[in-house]
C-alpha positions as CSV (number, residue, x, y, z in Angstrom):
1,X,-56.8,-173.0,51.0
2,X,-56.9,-175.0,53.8
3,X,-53.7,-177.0,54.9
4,X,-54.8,-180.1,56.3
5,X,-51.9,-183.1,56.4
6,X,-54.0,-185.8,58.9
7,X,-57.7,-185.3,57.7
8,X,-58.3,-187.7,55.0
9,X,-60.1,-185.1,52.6
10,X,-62.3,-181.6,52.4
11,X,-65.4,-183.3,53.3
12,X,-64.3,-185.2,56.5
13,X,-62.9,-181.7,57.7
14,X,-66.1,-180.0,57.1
15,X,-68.2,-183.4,59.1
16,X,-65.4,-182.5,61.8
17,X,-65.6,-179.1,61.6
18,X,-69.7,-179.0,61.5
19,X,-69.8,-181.5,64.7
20,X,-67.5,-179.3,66.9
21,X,-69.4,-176.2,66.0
22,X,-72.3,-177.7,66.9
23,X,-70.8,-178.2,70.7
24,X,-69.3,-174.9,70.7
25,X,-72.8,-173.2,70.1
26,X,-74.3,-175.3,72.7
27,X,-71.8,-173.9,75.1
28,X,-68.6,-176.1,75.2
29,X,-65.6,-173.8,76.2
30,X,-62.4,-173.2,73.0
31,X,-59.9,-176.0,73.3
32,X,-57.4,-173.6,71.8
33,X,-56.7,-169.4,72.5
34,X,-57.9,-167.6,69.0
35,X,-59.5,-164.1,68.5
36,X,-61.9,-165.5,67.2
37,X,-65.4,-165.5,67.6
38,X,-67.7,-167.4,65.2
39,X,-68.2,-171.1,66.5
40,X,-67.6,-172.2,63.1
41,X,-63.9,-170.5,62.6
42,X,-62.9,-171.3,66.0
43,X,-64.0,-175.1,65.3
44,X,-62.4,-175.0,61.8
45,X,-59.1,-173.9,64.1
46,X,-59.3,-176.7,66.5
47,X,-59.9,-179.3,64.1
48,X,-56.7,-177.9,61.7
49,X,-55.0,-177.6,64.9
50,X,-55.4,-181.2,66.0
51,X,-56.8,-181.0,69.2
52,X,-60.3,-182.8,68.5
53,X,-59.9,-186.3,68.2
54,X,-62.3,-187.9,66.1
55,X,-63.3,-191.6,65.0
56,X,-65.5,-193.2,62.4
57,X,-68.1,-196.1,64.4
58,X,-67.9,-199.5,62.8
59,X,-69.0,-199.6,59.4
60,X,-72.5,-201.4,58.8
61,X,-72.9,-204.9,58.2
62,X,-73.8,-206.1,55.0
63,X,-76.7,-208.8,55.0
64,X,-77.5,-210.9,52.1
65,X,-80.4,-209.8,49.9
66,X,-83.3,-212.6,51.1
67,X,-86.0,-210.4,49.1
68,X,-85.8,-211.2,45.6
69,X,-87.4,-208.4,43.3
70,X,-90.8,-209.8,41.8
71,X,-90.3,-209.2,37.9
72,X,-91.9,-207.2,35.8
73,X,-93.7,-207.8,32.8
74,X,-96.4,-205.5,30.3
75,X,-97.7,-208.2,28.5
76,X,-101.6,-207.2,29.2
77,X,-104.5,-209.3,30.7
78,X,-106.2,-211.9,28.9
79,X,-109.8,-210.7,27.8
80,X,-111.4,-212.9,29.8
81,X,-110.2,-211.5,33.4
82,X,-110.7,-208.6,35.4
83,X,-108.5,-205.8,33.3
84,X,-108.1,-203.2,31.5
85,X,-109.8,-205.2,28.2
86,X,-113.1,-206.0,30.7
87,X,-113.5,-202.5,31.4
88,X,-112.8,-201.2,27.9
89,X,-115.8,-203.9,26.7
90,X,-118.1,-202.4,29.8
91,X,-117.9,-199.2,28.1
C-alpha cells in the first residue's frame, strides 16, 4: 500500500507519478539517491518523497449555455409533403 499523507488521493499520485516518469525517460537526472532503476519506481519515489512540486492550472470557466437544444418530436409528416408517406405512395 502506498503511504501518501499530502497527495489528495490514488489517482492524483498516479497523474504525478505518470508526468515525472515521463521526464525521467526523456532524460531528466533522479532528484533523490535510490537503487532503483525503472523510471516509473524512481518517479513513484520522488513523488512519495515530496520532492516534485506539483500544481493544478485554473480550473475552466463555465460559459452559459446560448445553444438551446432543438426538440424532438416523431409525430410523422403530413401526406401531402415530401416524407416518408410520399414515398411509400410512389411505390
Amino acid at each position: 500500500m502506498i503511504e501518501s499523507g499530502f497527495i489528495g488521493n490514488k489517482f492524483e499520485f498516479i497523474t504525478i507519478a505518470g508526468e515525472r516518469c515521463r521526464q525521467l525517460q526523456r532524460g531528466a537526472r533522479p532528484r533523490i539517491e535510490t537503487d532503483a532503476r525503472k523510471p516509473v519506481t524512481i518517479a513513484q519515489q520522488e513523488v512519495l518523497a515530496g520532492v516534485i512540486e506539483y500544481a493544478y492550472g485554473p480550473f475552466p470557466e463555465e460559459f452559459p449555455d446560448e445553444a438551446e437544444v432543438a426538440e424532438v418530436t416523431t409525430e410523422g409528416y403530413p401526406a401531402g409533403e415530401a416524407g416518408m408517406d410520399a414515398r411509400d405512395q410512389g411505390a
